[in-house]
Structure formats: C-alpha cells, structure tokens
N, C-alpha and C positions, 0 to 999 in steps of 0.2 A: 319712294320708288323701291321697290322690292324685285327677289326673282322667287318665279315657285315652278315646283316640279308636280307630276303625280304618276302613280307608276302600277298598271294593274296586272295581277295573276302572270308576275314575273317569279321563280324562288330566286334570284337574288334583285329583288324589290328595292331594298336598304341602298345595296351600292350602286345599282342604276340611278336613285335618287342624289345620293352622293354625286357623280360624274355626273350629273344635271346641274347638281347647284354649283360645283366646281366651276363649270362654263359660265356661268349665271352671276359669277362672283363680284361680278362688275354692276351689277343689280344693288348690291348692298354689303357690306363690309365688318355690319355693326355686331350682328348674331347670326345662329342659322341654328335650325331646328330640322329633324326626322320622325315623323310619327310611321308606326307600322303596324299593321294589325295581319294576326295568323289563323282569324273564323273564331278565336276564342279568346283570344288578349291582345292588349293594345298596349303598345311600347314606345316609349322615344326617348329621344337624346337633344337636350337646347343645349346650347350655351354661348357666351358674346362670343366675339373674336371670328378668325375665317376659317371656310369651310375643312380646309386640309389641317385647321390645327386643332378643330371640335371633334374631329374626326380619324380615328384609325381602323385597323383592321378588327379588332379584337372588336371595338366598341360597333363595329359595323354587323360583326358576326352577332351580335346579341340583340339585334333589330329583327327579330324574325318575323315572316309573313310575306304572303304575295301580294300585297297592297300596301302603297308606301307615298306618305305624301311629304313636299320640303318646302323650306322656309330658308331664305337671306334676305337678310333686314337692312334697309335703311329708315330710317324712321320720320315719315310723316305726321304720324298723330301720336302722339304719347311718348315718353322719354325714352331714352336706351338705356334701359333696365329690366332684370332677369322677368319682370313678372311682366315685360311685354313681349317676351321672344315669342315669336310666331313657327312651327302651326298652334294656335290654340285648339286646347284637348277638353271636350268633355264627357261624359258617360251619363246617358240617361234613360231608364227602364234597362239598365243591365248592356245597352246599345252604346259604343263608340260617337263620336261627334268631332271631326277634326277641319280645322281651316286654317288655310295660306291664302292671304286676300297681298293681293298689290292692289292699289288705288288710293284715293279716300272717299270716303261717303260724308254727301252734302250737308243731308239730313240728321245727323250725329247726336247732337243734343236733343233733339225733338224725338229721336227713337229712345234714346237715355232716359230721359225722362219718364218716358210714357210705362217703359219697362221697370224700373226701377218705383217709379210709383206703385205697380201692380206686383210685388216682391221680389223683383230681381237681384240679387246681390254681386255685384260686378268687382273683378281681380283685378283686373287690369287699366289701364288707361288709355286701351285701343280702339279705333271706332270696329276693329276686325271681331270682337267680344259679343259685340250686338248682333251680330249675324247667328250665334251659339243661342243667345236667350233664345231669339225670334223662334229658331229651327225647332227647340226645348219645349215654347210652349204652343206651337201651330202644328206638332204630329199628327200624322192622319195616319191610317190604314193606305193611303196610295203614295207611295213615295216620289212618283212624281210633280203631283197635285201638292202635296207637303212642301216638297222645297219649291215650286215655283210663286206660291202661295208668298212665302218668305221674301223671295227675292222681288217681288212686286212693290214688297214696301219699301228696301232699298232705293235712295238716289244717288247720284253724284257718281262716281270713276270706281267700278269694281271687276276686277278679273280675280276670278276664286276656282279653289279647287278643294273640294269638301270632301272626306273621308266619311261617310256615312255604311256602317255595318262593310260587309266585303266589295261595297261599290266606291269608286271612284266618280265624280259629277266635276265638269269642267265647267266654267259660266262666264261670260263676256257681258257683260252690262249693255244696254240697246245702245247707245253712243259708242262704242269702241273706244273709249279714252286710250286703254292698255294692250298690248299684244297678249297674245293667245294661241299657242298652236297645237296640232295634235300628229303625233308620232305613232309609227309601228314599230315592232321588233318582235322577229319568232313568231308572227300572229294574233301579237296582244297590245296593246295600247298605249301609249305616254302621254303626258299634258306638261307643255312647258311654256314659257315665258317668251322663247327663244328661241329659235332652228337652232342655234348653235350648240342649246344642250342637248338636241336628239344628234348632231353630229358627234357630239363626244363620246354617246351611247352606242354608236353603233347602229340607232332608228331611222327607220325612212320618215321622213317629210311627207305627210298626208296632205292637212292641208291648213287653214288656219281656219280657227273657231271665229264661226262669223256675231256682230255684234247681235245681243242679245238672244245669243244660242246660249240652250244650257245641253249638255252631253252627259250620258249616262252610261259610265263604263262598267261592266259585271263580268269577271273571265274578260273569254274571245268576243261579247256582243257590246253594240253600243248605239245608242240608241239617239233623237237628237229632237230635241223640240225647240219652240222657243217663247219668251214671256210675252211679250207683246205683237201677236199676229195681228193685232187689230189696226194699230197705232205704230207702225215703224218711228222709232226717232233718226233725226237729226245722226247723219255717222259724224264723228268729233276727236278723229287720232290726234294724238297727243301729235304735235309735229317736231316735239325736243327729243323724243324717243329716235328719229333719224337724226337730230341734228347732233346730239349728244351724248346721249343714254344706251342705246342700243349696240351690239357689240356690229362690227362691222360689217364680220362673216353672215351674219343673221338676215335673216328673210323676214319682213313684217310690214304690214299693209299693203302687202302683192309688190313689196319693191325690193332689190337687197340693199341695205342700209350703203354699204358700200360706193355704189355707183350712185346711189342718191346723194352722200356726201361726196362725191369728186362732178356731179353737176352743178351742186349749191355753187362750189369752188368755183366751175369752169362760168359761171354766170355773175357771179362775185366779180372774176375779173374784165367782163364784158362791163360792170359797171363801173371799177373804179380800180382801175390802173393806174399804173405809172411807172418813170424809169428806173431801174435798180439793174443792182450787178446780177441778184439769184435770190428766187423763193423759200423760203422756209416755213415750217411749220412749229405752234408749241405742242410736243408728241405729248401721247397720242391721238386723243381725239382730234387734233387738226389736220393730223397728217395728209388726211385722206380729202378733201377740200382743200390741200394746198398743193397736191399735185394735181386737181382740175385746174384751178388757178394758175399755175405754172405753164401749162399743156397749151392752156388758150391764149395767156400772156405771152406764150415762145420764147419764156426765161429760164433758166438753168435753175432744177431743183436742188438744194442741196442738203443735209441735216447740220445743223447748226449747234445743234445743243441733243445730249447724250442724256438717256432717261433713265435710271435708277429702276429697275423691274420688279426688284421688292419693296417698293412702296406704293400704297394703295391709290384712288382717283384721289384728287385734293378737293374736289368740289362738295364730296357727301361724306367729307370730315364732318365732324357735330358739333366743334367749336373752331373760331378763328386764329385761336392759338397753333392748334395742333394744323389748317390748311395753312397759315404760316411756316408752321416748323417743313411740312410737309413740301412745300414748294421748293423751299431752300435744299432739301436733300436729294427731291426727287428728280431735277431736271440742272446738268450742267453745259455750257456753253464751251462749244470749242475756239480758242481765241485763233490758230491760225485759219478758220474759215471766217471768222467775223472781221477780222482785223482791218481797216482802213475801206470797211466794203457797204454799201447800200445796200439794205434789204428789203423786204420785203416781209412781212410775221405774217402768214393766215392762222388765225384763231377761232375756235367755234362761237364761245361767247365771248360774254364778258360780263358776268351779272355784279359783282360787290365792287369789282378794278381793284380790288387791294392785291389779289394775285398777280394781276397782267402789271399793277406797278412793279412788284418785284421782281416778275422776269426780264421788264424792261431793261430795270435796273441792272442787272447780272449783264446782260446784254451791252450795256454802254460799258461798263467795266473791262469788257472782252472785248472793246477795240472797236463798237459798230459804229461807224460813222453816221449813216444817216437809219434811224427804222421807221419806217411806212407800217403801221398793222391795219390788218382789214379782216373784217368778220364774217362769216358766213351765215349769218343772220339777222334779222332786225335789232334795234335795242331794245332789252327787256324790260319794262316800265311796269306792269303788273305782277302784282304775285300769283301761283300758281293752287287753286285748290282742289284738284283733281291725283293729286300724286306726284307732285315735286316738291320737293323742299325747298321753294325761292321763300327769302326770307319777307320778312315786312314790307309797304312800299318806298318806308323810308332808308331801308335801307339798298336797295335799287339804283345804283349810283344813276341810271339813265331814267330815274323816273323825275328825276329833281336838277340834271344836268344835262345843256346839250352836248353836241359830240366835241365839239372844239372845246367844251369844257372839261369834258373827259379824257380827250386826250391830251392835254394839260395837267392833268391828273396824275395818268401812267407816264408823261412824259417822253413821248413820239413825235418823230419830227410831222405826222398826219395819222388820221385812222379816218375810217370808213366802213359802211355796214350794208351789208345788201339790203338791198331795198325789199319788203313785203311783198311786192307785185313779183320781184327776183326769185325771191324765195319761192313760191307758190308756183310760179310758174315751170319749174321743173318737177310737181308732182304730179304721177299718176291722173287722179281727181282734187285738185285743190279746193272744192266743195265741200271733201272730205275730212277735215282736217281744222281742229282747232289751234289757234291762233293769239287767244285770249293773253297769255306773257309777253307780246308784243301790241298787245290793238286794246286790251280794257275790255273786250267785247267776249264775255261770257258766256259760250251754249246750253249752261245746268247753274238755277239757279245758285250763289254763293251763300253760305252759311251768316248766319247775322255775328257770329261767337266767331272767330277765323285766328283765333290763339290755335298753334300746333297743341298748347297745353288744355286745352279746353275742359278734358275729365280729370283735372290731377287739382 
C-alpha cells in the first residue's frame, strides 16, 4: 500500500506534491520520494522516514519545475531499502521517465524474466522497475500508443502516475483494485491517491479516475482514453481500502470512507450485540464503526483508551518487533472509564491477534470487567496479492483458527465478526468489490512465486 501524488504546470509543483503526500501519510510510513522536472532537468529527493522529516523548506526550494510527481512507501514487493524508494527515475534518449505505482502486479516474475533475458539490468527489487524497462524499450513516435502499448502487458493491481517529458499520465488498472482521483487548482491539474490530499492543497475534487482510464495531463489540457474498450474487466475495489487503509475524510469508490465505516458499525451491531455499560473503540481506525455500532446499539459511546498521535499506524510496521513496541506506546487506557465496566471494543480487523492480545491485555489491567470485541469485518483467512501486505496464510491467525479459538487467544470474554453478506451489503455496488482476504476467491489471477521477496 502506497500514496502517490502528481502535480502538473503548477510553479510551486514540489510543495503541492509535499502537502499531497503529507495527507497521504497514512498510505505508507517507510520512505517518500519527489521527482520534478523544469522542461530541461529532472530533480528529486528520496529518503526513508516520513514525509515532514524528508522534507524542508530549503530542500523543497531546490525541486524546481512545474511538474512534480510523489511517492510514500509502504512496501509490498521488495524490501525497505534506499534502492527501493519510489518515484523510480530513469532518463532515456536525453527524456525523463519517472513512476509512483501503488498496487502489485500479478505478472512480476514473468515480466522479469522476459526483460532481463532480453538485457535489461534491473536496480531494484520492485515490481514498480518493470514498468520503466517496458516504457524504455516499447517508445514510439505516439505517446499515447507508447504507454498504452506498455500498460496492456501489465496484470495484477496498478494505480500509477508516470512523469514522462513535461506530461503527467494518471492510470487506474481495468479492475479498480486502488483509488485514484483527479484534482484542479488555478486551472491545472492533480492526481492523487486520495481526496484528502487535494483537500490539504487547496484542489477541487473533480472526479475519480475510472478503472482502466489512463489520463494525459500537459499544462491546462488533459486528455482521457482508455486500455481496454474492447473487453471491460471485472471492477475489483480493494474493499480493505474502506475498511482500513483509507483516510476517513476521503472520498473513493463514489462513497466517503467515513460513513461507509459508521454503516459497517451500524450493521455490525444489528448482527451481534449484546449488553454492556458503553461502546468503545481501538482508535483510530475503529473509531469510526464504533460510533455506528453504538448509534444502533442505543449504548453510550465513550473513549476508553487515549492515542499517542506521534506514533505511526501499528499495522504497516515492517517487523513484529517494532508493531509490538508500537502498540504498547501508542494507545493508553484510561482506568477510571474502564474500571469495574462491560464493554464493548469495535475493531476494524484483526489479522495476526498478537496486537488485539495486547490491547486486550492493557485493558484487563485497567479494571475491565467484562470485553465483548466485535469487528467490522469478516475474518481474514487469505493473503492479499493486489497491494496489501497481509503476511503468509500461516500466518493468518483466522486462516488456521475459528473464532472461539481466537478469541481465546486475545482473551475476551466473546468476539464476533460481521458477517460477509453484512459487510457487502452496505456498499454502493457490492459487485464491485473484491473480497478475496476473506472468501479465497481471487478476481486476477495469483502469482505462482507470492514471496513479497521474490526479486531479491
């Protein structure tokens, strides 16, 4: 999971790219990258860490150009290391070449190969690298034809935003796995991951990049085709991106994340109530499904446990050491609301349960007498190969345990999960919407190699 920006024939390009990824921060934690080009050179700035600390004024000021693409990394395919920060930069016939891919592509190894056979010499360990060879060695005299040419060979989950000469090209994969949206400001254009980051800029919300459009931003004009008019696929939103991922304010797959998570809640507790003193949530991402839950429940919401705001999400930590450390610092419980009281916990997941045991834990500590947790989601039993980092299936605490064994686990006096038909049923088009991290039922086919390390 990543966020990407792109920012065309703005002159300050760099720091609207900035205040994009800033909002987007939540997309990825690990690195972030700026590429910029000014019609005659191409500039950027990686580096690990988050966006406000890769980033100052001075270093902003020496990104110059009115085209400006970004990158926060969480890392799906390839390690978190410097030679995978994303945007990947290349220069070819004296031409720019820059990409911010969220997703993963299915096809990985079989595009590797093929390239690589044929002399391609690959830096990195990304599958986002192969979209550079392809572009490098399919140029044409049409630049449209060029990159749709490219993107045809692509499978699997890809939202990109290519920096090609002074145009900007937005791309949504025909399945929709990722969001995509497109912005104005002044006249000119944005592409971001997110509403949230054309609100932090100051952009109007146009609209969102539909699946398998590709958009072609130059200056004030933009142009829009797409790769398969013949053969529409399957649409396939990622459905962890409302449940999870997505920031709340954000607008994506024609819903706002928001009210889609406080109906998960409100449906959640139509199926699986019960009595307690008052609902709580583990902030933030629950917060927002446990005041539907609460609403429908006609129980008293209340905040239970206080969240530490500089420390990052626990879930797209990169090791289990550091979402250990991370839980214990970033979330405390307040004992005179818990003390001698039944609750209620809504949670969005629950993928590894080592986390949920230890907030459990902190929670009994603090006086709860009885906790009830309930989720706003199926259990997740498959891993995800489209652009989430769920780990292996063994490690999947619900792929190898039912729920009474899981809740045994974290140690609750019950848990419960809405049910799939629940879930689905408050979207939009639940037709729409892949499902695969709870059902095994895969819309693109899966890669045979399903190592995150597969090129290293």
């Amino acid at each position: 999971m990543c966020g990407i920006i792109g920012v065309c024939n703005n002159k300050e390009a760099a720091k609207l790219a900035f205040l994009g990824l800033y909002a987007l921060q939540h997309r990825g934690e690990e690195s972030v990258g700026i590429v910029t080009f000014d019609g005659k050179e191409i500039m950027g700035k990686k580096d690990t860490g988050l966006v406000a600390d890769v980033f100052d004024e001075k270093s902003l000021e020496s990104l110059k150009g009115r085209a400006a693409i970004g990158h926060c990394r969480y890392s799906t395919t390839g390690s978190s290391t410097l030679k995978n920060i994303q945007p990947f930069l290349a220069v070819h016939k004296n031409k720019p070449i820059a990409v911010a891919h969220n997703g993963n592509l299915t096809n990985t190894e079989e595009l590797y190969d093929k390239l690589e056979e044929a002399g391609s010499i690959f830096q990195t360990s990304m599958d986002s690298e192969i979209i550079v060879h392809l572009l490098a060695r399919t140029r044409n005299g049409n630049k449209k034809k060029w990159v749709i040419d490219v993107l045809r060979q692509l499978e699997g989950a890809f939202s990109l935003i290519l920096l090609i000469d002074d145009t900007i090209v937005g791309v949504r994969d025909p399945h929709g796995f990722r969001p995509l949206c497109l912005g104005k400001k002044d006249g000119h254009y944005l592409l971001a991951s997110e509403s949230c980051a054309l609100d932090l800029t100051f952009a109007e919300f146009v609209r969102e990049i539909e699946p398998g459009e590709v958009v072609f931003i130059n200056k004030d004009k933009i142009e829009s085709v797409f790769m398969n008019e013949e053969k529409p696929a399957v649409i396939s939103h990622c459905i962890f991106e409302n449940i999870y991922f997505a920031r709340p304010d954000s607008f994506i797959f024609n819903e706002n994340v928001y009210n889609v998570r406080k109906k998960l809640g409100a449906q959640l507790a139509k199926e699986n109530n019960i009595d307690a003193d008052f609902v709580m949530a583990i902030p933030d991402s629950g917060n927002y499904a446990a005041v539907g839950f609460a609403q429908e429940a006609g129980l008293p919401f209340e905040i239970g446990i206080v969240r530490n705001h500089y420390i990052g999400r626990t879930f797209i930590q990169p090791t289990q050491f550091l979402r250990d450390f991370r839980v214990r610092v970033k979330l405390n419980p307040i004992r005179s609301v818990l003390e001698e009281k039944k609750i209620i916990i809504v949670e969005d997941s629950i993928v590894r349960g080592t986390t949920s045991r230890s907030r459990v834990a902190e929670l009994r500590k603090a006086g709860a007498k009885e906790i009830h947790m309930r989720i706003s989601c199926p259990p997740i039993i498959s891993p995800c190969f489209y652009g989430i980092d769920f780990p292996d299936k063994k490690e999947l605490i619900a792929s190898s345990r039912t729920v009474k064994e899981i809740a045994d686990f974290i140690e609750v006096d019950s848990l419960e999960y809405l049910s799939l038909e629940g879930m689905l049923s408050v979207m939009k088009d639940s037709r729409n919407f892949c499902h695969a991290c709870f059902t095994g039922e895969y819309p693109v086919k899966i890669p045979s190699n399903k190592s995150k390390y597969l090129l290293e």
